[in-house]
N, C-alpha and C positions, 0 to 999 in steps of 0.2 A: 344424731347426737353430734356435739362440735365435740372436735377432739382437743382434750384440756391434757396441761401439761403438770405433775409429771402422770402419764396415765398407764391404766394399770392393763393386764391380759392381752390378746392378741391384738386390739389397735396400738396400745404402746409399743409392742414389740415390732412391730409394720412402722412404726414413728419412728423408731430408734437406730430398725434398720434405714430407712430413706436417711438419718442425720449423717451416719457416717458414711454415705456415699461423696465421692467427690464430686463437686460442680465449679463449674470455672467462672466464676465471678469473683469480684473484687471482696475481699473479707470483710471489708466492715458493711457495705451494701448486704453481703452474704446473710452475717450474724443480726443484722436488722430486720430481713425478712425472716429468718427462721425464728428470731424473737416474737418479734411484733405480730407477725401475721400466724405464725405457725403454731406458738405457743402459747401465747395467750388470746390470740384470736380477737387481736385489739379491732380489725377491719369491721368485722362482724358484730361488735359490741359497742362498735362508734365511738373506739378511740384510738384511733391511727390518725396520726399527723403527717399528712405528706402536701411538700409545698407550702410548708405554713399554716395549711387550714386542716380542722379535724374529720377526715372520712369516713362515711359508714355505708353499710351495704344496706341498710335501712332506704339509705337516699339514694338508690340505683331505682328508678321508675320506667326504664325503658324495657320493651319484651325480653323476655333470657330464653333460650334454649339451653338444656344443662345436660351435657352430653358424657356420660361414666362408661366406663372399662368394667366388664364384669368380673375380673381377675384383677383386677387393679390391685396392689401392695402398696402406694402408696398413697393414692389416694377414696377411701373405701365409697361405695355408692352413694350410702347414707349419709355422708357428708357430702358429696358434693352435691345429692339433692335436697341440704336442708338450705339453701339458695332460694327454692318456693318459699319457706314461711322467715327468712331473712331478710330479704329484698323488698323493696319497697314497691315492684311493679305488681298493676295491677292485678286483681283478680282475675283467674282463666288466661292472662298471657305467661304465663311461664309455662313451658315442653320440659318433659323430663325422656329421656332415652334411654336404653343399656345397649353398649355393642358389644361385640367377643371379645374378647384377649386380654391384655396388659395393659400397663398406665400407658403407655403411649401407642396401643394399640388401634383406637378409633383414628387417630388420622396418619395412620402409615396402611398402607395394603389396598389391594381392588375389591378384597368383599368390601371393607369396610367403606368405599367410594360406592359401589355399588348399592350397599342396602343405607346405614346411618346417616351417611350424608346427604342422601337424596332426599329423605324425610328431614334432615336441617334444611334445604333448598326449599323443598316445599312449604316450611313454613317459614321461611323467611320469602316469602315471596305472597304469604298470605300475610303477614303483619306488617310490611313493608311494601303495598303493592307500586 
């Protein structure tokens, strides 16, 4: 499920928390992606304007590997594997993973170098030979 804004139960309150964390970018860049992309999930829906032209993840055709946090708070599984029926690329190239930890758990640590990554490695080395 895309997470719509304003949303209700434990994804809203996982939404709510990530908004008022702070991050160090410029404000008005800030409030644009957390509008545009976060909220109303214009990226997704094929109506984000960036650069002029309108972008959608519809029109992303290249293989995805979709790599989630099983603990992730901010951003939940189910969202970041609905990328498979989003995206535009083909059928059977899209990889879905789970590694341990937190949001930013898959690319900090040596388990996670050790076991996830190496299964990204290997298929990008099989869609990409």
């Amino acid at each position: 499920r895309i997470l719509q804004a304003p949303a209700d139960g434990e994804a809203g309150a996982r939404f709510a928390a990530w908004h008022r964390r702070l991050l160090d970018l410029p404000s008005r860049y800030y409030c644009e992606v957390v509008e545009e992309l976060f909220r109303r999930n214009s990226f997704a829906k094929g109506q984000f304007t960036g650069l002029g032209r309108v972008l959608s993840l519809s029109s992303v055709r290249a293989p995805i590997f979709a790599l989630a946090a099983q603990e992730d708070d901010t951003v939940p599984r189910q969202q970041t594997f609905a990328i498979a029926r989003l995206a535009g690329a083909a059928r059977g190239t899209v990889r879905t993973l789970t590694a341990p930890g937190g949001h930013l758990a898959p690319f900090l640590g040596a388990a996670n170098l050790e076991g996830p990554w190496r299964s990204v490695a290997r298929w990008m080395r099989r869609v990409n030979p």
